[in-house]
Structures are given as C-alpha cells and as structure tokens.
TORRO-954331 format. One record per residue: residue number from 1; x, y, z of N, C-alpha, C, CB in turn. Coordinates in pm, 1 decimal, padded with zeros to 6 digits. Glycine has a CB too. Example, Ala and Ser with C-alpha at 12.3 -4.5 7.8 and 13.67 -1.06 7.14 Angstrom:
<atoms>
   seq     n_east    n_north       n_up    ca_east   ca_north      ca_up     c_east    c_north       c_up    cb_east   cb_north      cb_up
     1    01319.0   -00569.0    00780.0    01230.0   -00450.0    00780.0    01320.0   -00330.0    00780.0    01130.8   -00447.3    00904.6
     2    01285.0   -00225.0    00708.0    01367.0   -00106.0    00714.0    01290.0    00003.0    00787.0    01408.4   -00059.8    00572.5
</atoms>
This chain:
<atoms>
   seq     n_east    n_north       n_up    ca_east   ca_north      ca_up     c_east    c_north       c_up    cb_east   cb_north      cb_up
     1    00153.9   -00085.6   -01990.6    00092.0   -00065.4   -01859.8    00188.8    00008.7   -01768.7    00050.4   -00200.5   -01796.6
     2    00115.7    00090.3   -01659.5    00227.9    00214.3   -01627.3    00261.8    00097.4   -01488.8    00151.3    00432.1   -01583.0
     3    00346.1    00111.4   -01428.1    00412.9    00033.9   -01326.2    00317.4    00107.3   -01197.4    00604.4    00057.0   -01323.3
     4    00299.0    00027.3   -01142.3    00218.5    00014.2   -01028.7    00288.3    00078.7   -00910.8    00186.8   -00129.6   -01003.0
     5    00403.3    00045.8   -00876.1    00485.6    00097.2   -00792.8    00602.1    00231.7   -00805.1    00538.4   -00008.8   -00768.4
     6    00591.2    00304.0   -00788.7    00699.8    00400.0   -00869.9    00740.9    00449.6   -00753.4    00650.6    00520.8   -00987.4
     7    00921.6    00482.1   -00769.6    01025.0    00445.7   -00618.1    01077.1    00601.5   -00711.0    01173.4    00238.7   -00586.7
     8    01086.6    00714.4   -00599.9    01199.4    00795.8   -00658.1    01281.8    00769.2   -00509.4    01157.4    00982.0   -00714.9
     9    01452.1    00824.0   -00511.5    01538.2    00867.9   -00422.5    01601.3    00966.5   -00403.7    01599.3    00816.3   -00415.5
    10    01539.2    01035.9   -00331.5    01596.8    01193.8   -00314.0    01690.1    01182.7   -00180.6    01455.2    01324.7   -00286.6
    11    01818.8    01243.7   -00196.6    01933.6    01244.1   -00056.0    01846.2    01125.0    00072.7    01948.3    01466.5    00033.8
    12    01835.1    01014.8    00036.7    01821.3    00905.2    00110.3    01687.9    00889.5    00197.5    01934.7    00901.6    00188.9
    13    01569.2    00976.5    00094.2    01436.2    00993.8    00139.2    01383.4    00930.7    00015.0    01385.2    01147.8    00177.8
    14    01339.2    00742.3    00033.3    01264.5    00683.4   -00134.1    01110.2    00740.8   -00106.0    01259.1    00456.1   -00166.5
    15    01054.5    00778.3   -00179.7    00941.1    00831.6   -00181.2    00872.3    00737.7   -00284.0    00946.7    00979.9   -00209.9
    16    00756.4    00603.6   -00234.1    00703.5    00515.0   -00238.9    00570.8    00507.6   -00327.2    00699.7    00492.2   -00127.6
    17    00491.2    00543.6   -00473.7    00393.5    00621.7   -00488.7    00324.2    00488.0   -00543.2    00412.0    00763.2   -00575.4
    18    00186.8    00436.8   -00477.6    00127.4    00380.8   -00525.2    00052.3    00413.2   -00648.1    00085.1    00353.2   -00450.1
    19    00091.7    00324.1   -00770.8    00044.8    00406.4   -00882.1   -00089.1    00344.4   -00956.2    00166.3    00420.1   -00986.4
    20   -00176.4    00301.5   -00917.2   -00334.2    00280.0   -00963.0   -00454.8    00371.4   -00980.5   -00385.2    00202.2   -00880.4
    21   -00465.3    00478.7   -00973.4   -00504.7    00586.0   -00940.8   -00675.2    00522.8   -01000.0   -00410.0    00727.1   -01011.5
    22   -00709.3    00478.4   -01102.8   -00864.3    00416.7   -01142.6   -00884.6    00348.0   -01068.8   -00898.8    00347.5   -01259.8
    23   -00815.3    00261.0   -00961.0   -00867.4    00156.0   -00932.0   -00843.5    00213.7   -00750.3   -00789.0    00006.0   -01010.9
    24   -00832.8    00329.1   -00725.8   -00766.9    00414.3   -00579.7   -00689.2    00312.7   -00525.8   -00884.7    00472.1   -00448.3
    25   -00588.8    00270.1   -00611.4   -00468.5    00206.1   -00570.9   -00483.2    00102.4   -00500.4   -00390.4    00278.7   -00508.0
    26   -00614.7   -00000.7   -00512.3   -00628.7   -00136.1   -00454.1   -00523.3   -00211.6   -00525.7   -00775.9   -00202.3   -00471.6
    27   -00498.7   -00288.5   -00436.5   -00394.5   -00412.9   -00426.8   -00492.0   -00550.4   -00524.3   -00361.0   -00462.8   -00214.4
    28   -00440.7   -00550.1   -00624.9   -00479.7   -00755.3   -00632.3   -00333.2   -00802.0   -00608.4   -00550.4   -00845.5   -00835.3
    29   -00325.2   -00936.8   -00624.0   -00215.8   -00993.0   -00608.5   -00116.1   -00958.7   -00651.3   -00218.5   -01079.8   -00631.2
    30   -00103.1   -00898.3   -00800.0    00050.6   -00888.9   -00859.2    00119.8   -00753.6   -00811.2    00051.2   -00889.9   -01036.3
    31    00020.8   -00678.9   -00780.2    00057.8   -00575.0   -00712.2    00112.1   -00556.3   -00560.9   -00034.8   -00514.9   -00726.6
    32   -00002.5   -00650.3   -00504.6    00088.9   -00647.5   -00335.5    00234.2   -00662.8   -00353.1    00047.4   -00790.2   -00219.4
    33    00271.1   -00826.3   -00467.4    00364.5   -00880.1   -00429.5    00482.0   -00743.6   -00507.0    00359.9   -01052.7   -00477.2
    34    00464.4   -00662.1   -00568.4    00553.4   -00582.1   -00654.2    00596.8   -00512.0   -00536.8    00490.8   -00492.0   -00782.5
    35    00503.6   -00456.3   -00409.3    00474.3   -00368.5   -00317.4    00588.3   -00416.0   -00217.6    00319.4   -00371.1   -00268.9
    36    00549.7   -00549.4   -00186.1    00625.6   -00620.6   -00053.8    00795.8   -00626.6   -00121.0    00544.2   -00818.7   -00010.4
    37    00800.9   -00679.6   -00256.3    00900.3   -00691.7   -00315.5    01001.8   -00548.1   -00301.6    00853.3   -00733.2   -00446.9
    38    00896.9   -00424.3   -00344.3    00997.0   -00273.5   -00334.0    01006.2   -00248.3   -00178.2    00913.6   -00111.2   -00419.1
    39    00930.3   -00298.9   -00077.2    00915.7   -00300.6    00047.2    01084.6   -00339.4    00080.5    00788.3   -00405.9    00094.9
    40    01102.8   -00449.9    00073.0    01294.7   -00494.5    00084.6    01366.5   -00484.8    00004.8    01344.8   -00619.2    00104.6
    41    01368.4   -00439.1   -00076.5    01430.7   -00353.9   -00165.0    01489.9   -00239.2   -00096.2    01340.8   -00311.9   -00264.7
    42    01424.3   -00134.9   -00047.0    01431.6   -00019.7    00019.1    01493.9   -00053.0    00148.3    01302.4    00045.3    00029.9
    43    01453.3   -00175.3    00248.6    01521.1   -00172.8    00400.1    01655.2   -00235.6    00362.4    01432.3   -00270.7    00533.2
    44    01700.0   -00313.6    00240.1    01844.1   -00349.3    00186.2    01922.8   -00199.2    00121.6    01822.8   -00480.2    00048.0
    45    01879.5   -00128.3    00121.3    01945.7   -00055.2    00054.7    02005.7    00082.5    00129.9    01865.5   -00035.9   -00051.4
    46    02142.3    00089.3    00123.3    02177.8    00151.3    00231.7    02198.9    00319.0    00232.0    02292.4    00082.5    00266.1
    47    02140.7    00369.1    00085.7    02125.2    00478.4    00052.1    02002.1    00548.9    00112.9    02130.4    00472.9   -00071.9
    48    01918.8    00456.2    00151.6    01807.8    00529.1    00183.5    01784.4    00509.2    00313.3    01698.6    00501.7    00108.6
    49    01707.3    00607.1    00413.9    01773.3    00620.6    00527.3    01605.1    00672.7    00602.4    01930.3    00740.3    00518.0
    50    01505.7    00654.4    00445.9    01384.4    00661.5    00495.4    01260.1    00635.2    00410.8    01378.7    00775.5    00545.6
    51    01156.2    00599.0    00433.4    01085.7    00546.2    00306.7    00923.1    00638.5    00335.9    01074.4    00334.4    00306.9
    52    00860.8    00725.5    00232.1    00751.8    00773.2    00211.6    00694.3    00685.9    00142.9    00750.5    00884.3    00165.6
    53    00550.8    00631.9    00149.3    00466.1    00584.3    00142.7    00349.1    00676.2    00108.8    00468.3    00519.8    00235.2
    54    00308.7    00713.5   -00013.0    00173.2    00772.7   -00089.4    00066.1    00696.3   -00241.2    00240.4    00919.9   -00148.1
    55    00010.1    00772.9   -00199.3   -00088.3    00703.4   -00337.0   -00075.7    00791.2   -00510.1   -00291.6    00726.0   -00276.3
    56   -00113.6    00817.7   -00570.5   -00124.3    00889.8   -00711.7   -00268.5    00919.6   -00704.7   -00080.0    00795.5   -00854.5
    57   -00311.7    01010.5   -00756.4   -00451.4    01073.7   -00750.1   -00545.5    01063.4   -00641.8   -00520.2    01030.4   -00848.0
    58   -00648.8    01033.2   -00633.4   -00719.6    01074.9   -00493.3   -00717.7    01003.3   -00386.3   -00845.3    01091.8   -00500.6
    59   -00649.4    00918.6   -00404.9   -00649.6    00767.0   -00288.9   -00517.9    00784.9   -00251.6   -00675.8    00582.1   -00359.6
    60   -00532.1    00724.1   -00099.7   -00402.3    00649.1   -00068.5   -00400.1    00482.1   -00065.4   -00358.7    00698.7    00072.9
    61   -00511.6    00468.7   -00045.5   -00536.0    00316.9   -00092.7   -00670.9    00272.0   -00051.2   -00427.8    00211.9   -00029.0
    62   -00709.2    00225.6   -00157.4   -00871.4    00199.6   -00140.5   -00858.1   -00010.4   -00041.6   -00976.5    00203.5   -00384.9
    63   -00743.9   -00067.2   -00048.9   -00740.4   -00186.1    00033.1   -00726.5   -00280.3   -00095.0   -00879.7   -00212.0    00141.2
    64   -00815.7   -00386.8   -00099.4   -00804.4   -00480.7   -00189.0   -00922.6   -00428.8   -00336.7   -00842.1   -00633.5   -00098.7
    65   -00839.2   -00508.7   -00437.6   -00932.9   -00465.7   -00569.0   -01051.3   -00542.8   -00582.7   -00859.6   -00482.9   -00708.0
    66   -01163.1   -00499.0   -00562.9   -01317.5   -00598.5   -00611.7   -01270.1   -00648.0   -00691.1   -01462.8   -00543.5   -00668.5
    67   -01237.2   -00592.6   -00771.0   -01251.1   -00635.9   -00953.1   -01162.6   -00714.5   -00950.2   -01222.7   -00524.2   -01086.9
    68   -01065.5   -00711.1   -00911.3   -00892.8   -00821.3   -00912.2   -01012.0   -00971.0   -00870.4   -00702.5   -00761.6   -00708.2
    69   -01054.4   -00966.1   -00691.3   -01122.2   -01048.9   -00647.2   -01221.8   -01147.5   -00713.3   -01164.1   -00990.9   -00577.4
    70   -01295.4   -01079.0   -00806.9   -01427.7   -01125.8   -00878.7   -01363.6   -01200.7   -01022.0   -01545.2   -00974.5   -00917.3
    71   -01251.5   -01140.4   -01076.7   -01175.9   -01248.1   -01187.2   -01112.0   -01285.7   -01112.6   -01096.4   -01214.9   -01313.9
    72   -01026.1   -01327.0   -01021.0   -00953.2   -01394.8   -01014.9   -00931.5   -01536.3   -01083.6   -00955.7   -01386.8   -00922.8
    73   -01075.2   -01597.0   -01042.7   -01075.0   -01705.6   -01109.0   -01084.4   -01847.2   -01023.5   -00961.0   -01694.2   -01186.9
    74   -01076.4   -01785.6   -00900.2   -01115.5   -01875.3   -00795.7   -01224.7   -01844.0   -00690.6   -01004.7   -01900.5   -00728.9
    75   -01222.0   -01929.4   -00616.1   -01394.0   -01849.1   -00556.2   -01327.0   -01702.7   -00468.6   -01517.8   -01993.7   -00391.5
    76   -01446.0   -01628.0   -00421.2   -01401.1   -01533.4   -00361.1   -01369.5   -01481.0   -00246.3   -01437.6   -01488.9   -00385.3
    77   -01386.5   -01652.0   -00216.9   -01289.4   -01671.4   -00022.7   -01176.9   -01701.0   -00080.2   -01335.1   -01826.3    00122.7
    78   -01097.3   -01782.0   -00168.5   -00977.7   -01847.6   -00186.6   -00887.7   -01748.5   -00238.0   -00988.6   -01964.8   -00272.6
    79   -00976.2   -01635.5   -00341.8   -00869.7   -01521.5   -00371.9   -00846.4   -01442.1   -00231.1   -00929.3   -01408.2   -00498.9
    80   -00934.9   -01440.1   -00182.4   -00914.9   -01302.9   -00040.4   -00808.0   -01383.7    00068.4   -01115.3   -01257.1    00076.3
    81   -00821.0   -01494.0    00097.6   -00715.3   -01554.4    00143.8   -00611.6   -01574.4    00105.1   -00730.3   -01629.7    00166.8
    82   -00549.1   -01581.1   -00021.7   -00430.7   -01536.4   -00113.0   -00373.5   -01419.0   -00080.1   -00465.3   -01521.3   -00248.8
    83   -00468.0   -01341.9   -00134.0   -00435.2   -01185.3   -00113.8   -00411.0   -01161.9    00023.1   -00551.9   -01085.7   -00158.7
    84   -00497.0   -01202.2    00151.0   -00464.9   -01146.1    00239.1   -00333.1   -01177.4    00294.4   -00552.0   -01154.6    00308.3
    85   -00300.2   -01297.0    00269.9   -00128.7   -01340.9    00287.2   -00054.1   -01247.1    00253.1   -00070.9   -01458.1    00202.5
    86   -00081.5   -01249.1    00116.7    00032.3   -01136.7    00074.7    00073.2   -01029.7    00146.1    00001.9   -01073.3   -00031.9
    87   -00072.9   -00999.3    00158.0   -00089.5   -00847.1    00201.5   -00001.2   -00837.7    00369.2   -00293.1   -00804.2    00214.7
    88   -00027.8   -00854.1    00415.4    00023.0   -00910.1    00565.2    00164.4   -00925.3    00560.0   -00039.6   -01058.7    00611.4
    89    00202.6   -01026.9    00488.1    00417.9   -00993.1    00472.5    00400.9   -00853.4    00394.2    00552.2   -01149.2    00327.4
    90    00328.5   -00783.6    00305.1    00362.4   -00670.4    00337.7    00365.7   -00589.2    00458.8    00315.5   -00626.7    00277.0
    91    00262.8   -00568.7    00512.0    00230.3   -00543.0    00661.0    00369.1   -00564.5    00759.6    00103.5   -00656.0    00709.0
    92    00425.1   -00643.5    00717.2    00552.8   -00717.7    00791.5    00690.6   -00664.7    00762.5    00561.2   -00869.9    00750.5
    93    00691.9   -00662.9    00647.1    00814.2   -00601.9    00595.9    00829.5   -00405.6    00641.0    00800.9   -00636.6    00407.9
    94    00690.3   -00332.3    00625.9    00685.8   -00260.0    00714.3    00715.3   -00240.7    00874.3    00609.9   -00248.8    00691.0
    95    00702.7   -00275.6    00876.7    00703.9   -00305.0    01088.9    00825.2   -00369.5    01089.0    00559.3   -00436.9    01189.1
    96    00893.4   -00420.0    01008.2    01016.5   -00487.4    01072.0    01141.9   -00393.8    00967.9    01012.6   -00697.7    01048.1
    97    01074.6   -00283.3    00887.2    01193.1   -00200.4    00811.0    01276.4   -00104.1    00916.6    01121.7   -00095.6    00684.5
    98    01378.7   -00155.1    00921.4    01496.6   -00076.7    00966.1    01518.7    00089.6    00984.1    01586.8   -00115.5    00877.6
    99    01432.1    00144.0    00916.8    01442.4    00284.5    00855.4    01254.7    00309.8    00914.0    01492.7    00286.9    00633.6
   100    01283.0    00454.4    00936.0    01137.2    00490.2    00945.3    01073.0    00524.8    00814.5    01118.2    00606.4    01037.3
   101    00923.7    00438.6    00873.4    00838.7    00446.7    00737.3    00702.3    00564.5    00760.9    00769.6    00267.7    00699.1
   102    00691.4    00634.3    00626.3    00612.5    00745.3    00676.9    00472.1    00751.0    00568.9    00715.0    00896.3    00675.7
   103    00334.2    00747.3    00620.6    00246.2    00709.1    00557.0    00176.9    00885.7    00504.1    00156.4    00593.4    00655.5
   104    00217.2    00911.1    00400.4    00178.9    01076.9    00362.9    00008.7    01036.7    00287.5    00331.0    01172.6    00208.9
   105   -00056.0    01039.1    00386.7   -00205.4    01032.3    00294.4   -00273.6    01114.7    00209.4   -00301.1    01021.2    00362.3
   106   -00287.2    01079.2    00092.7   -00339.7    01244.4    00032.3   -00495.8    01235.8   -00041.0   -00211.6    01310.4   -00115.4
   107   -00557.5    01063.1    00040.7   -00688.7    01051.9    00013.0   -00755.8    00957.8    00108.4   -00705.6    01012.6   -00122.0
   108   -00850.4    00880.0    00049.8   -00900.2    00781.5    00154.2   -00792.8    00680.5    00126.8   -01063.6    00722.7    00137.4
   109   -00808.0    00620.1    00257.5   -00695.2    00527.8    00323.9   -00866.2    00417.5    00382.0   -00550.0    00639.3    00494.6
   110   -00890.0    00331.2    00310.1   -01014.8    00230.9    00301.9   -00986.1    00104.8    00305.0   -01093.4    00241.3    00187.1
   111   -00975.8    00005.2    00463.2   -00974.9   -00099.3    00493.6   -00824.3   -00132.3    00445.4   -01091.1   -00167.8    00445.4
   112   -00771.0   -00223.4    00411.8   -00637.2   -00259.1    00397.7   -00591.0   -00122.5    00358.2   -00605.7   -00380.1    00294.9
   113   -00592.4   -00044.3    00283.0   -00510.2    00088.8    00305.9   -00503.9    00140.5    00387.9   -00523.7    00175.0    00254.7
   114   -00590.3    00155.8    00496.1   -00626.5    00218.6    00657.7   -00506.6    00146.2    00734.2   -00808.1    00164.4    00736.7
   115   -00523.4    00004.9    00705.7   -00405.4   -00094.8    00780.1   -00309.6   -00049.9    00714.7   -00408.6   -00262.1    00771.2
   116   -00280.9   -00029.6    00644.9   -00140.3   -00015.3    00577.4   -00109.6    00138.0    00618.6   -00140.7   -00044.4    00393.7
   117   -00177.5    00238.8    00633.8   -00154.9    00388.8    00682.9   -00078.9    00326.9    00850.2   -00347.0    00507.6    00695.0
   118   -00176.0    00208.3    00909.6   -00154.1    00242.6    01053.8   -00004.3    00141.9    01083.7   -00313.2    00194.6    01162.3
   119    00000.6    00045.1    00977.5    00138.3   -00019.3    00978.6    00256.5    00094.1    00999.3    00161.1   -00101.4    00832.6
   120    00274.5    00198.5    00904.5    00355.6    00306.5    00936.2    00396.8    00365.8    01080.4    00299.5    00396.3    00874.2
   121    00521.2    00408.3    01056.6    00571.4    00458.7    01175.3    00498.8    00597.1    01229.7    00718.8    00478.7    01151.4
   122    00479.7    00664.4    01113.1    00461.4    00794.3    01104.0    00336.6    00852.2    00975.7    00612.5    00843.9    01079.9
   123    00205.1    00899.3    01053.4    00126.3    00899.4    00899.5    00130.5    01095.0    00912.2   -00096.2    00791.7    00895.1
   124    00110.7    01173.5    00816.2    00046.5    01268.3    00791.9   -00074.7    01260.7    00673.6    00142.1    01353.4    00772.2
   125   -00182.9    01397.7    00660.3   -00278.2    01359.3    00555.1   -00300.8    01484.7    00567.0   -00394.4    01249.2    00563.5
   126   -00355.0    01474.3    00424.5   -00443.6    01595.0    00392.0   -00554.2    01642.4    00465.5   -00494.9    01578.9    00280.4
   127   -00619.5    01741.7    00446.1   -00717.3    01754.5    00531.7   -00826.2    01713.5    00491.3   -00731.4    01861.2    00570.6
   128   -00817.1    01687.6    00334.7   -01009.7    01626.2    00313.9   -00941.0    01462.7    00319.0   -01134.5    01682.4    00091.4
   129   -00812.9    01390.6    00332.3   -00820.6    01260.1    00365.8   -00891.4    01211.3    00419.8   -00755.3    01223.7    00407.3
   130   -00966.7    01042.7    00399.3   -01026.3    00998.5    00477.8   -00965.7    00846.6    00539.3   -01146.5    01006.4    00420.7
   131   -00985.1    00802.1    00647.7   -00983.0    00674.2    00711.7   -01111.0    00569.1    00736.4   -00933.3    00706.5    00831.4
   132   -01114.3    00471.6    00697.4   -01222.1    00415.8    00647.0   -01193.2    00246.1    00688.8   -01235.5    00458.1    00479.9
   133   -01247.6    00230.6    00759.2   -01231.2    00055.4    00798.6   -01391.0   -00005.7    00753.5   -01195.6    00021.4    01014.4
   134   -01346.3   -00155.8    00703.4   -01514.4   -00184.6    00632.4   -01555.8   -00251.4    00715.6   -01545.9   -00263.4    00488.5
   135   -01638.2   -00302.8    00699.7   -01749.1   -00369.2    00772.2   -01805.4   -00290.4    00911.3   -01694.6   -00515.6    00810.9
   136   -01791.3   -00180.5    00902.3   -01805.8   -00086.5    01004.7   -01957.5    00002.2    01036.9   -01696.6    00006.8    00969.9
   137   -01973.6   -00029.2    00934.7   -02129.5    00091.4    00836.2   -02183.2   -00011.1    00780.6   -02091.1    00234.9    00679.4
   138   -02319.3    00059.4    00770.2   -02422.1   -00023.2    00680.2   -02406.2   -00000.9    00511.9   -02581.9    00027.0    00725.9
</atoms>
C-alpha cells in the first residue's frame, strides 16, 4: 500500500502531498492520525522553515472517507465523532505550527478539506479548483 502521506524537503520548504488520489484524499482514521503525526514532525524539525500542503491527482481533499465511515464498524455517529477528534488536533497542530503553512490547492477542497485549506496560513489554487462546504446544497 502506497503511504498516504508523502513529505519531500527541498532547502527547508517540506512539501506535504496527500496521497489517496481514488478516494480524493479523504481522511479515515489511520490516515488523519499519520497526517497530524507528519503535522509535528515538520513544526519539530528545524530544517524546515516552511510546510506546503497539497493533494495527488484531482483533489486536495475530498474531507472525510464515506467508505472508511460505513466499515468502520461502529455506528456512523460514533465513527464521525472519532474521526472528527482527530481531525481537529489536526486542525490544531496547523494553527499552532511555528512555520508558515501553505495550502497549494490543485482540486476540490470538500468540507473537512475546505477546513483544512482555510486552517492554512496561506492557500493558492488552481483555477478549475473547487471549495465546497456540505450541507450547504441540496
């Protein structure tokens, strides 16, 4: 399985690439926590002096995974409340990183990815990017 998170470091710019690209880089659990985990990783580390934040193929983050949600294996309030914990000390570890964080969008950015674009210090995007909050639309 290809690693979910993939960290390069170029002259003290980590460039952050969410790597799910089938699933537009939704988060289930093992993934947030890999996320939050490379999240302090990066504000401990004194080589890097700035952190890019992108997705792999057409997403920058589609938010949480249905599919993660629906196996989980618990009902589907108890996983989303799991997850949303997680998700949130990620949220946290952003906003409280030492270093500016820069959200390079290069697709839709859909409900927790939208949050996670606007957690950033700094977003740019493509031009067919989209921003997408749910429960918004029919």
């Amino acid at each position: 399985m290809k690693e979910y998170v993939l960290v390069e470091v170029s002259e003290g710019i980590a460039k952050l690439t969410l790597n799910q690209p089938k699933a537009l880089n939704a988060f289930g659990l093992d993934r947030i926590q890999i996320f939050s985990e490379t999240l302090i990783a990066l504000a401990m580390d004194k080589g890097v002096s700035c952190v890019i934040i992108t997705g792999e193929g057409k997403a920058f983050c589609a938010g949480a995974d249905l599919n993660w949600l629906s196996g989980y294996g618990k009902s589907y309030g108890e996983a989303l409340h799991e997850l949303t914990a997680r998700y949130h000390q990620a949220i946290l570890e952003i906003r409280r990183m030492p270093k500016p964080v820069i959200a390079a969008i290069n697709g839709i950015a859909a409900g927790g990815g939208f949050s996670l674009a606007l957690a950033c210090d700094f977003r740019i995007m493509e031009t067919s990017a989209l921003l997408k909050q749910v429960y918004t639309t029919n």
